[in-house]
C-alpha angles and dihedrals in degrees: 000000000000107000125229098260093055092043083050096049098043092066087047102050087044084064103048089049083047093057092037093054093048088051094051089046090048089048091043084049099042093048082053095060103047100042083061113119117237112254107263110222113202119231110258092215145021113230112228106245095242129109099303129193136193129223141205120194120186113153095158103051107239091151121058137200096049080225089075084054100063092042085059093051095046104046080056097050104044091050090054086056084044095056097038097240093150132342099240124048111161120211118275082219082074095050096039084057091047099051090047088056095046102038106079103106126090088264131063129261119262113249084220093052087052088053108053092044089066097039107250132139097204136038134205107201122205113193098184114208107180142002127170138149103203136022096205109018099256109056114075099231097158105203141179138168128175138165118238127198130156122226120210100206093191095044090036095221142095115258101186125078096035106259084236081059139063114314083245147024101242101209102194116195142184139153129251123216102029103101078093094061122072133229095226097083109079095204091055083050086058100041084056102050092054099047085051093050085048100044091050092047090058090041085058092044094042086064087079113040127053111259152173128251120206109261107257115281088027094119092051083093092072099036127110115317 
């Protein structure tokens, strides 16, 4: 006959195999997860290894200040030296001068035209389409798109997308984490605007070289607290 003090243990030492059971799943879970490697994306084209600009065409003004502009087009531009790409990027200040100076009559510049007044052999073109840090004014829902197409001056073509394609590559980008931070600060509304310039300039330049994307749920750790 099993006495009161061991029917009183056994509940309790089931229980304690049964917690230590969950832990050890959760830590063999959570190792799991973090031992995931991120997904690897494959770059979509290889950039010809001549003088490269990059430009930034915005005719109808989605991103203001111009500042944000010229964020956009060097953090393109220097990822595309970091990664070795190709040995000679000029500055898309330059282009953004020479299509001012040559775009004053009722059509458009040419992108090749852009292209040989400031030397290069090879233009990135950046069409933005949309760049905004807020819907409704209040929410912070940093957002960018921009279409993306390279020019080949010598061959007088475009090279990327494939002719065969779109016309253009559409590069779509927000921010995750910032529901928590609000519009009324004009220094936040700053700091967004430039993480979102920056952001959309490596989205461009991560279009050429082989990279690695965050695991999914990676960015939870910067979501609303």
């Amino acid at each position: 006959m099993m006495s009161h003090g061991i029917k009183f243990a056994l509940p309790v030492l089931i229980g304690l195999l049964s917690s230590m059971l969950l832990c050890s799943c959760n830590i063999a879970s959570t190792v799991a997860y973090v031992a995931t490697p991120n997904p690897v994306t494959e770059a979509e084209y290889e950039l010809k290894d001549t003088s490269t600009v990059i430009f930034i065409d915005d005719r109808r003004n989605w991103v203001s200040p111009v500042r944000l502009r010229r964020i956009i087009g060097d953090t393109a531009s220097e990822d595309i030296l970091k990664e070795e790409l190709v040995t000679d990027v000029i500055s898309p200040r330059d282009a953004t001068a020479a299509a001012r100076q040559l775009d004053r009559g009722p059509r458009p510049i040419g992108i090749d035209r852009v292209g040989e007044m400031v030397g290069a052999k090879q233009v990135i073109y950046v069409e933005m389409v949309g760049f905004s840090l807020t819907q409704d004014g209040i929410t912070p829902e940093p957002y960018a798109a921009c279409r993306v197409r390279v020019i080949d001056i010598d061959e007088q073509k475009r090279t990327y997308p494939p002719v065969d394609e779109s016309n253009s590559r559409l590069v779509e980008v927000s921010l995750p984490g910032t529901k928590s931070q609000g519009m009324t600060d004009s220094r936040q509304r700053q700091k967004l605007g430039e993480l979102l310039a920056i952001e959309t300039g490596r989205k461009v330049a991560m279009l050429f070289y082989e990279h690695s994307e965050p695991a999914v749920g990676a960015n939870l750790l910067f979501g609303e607290r």
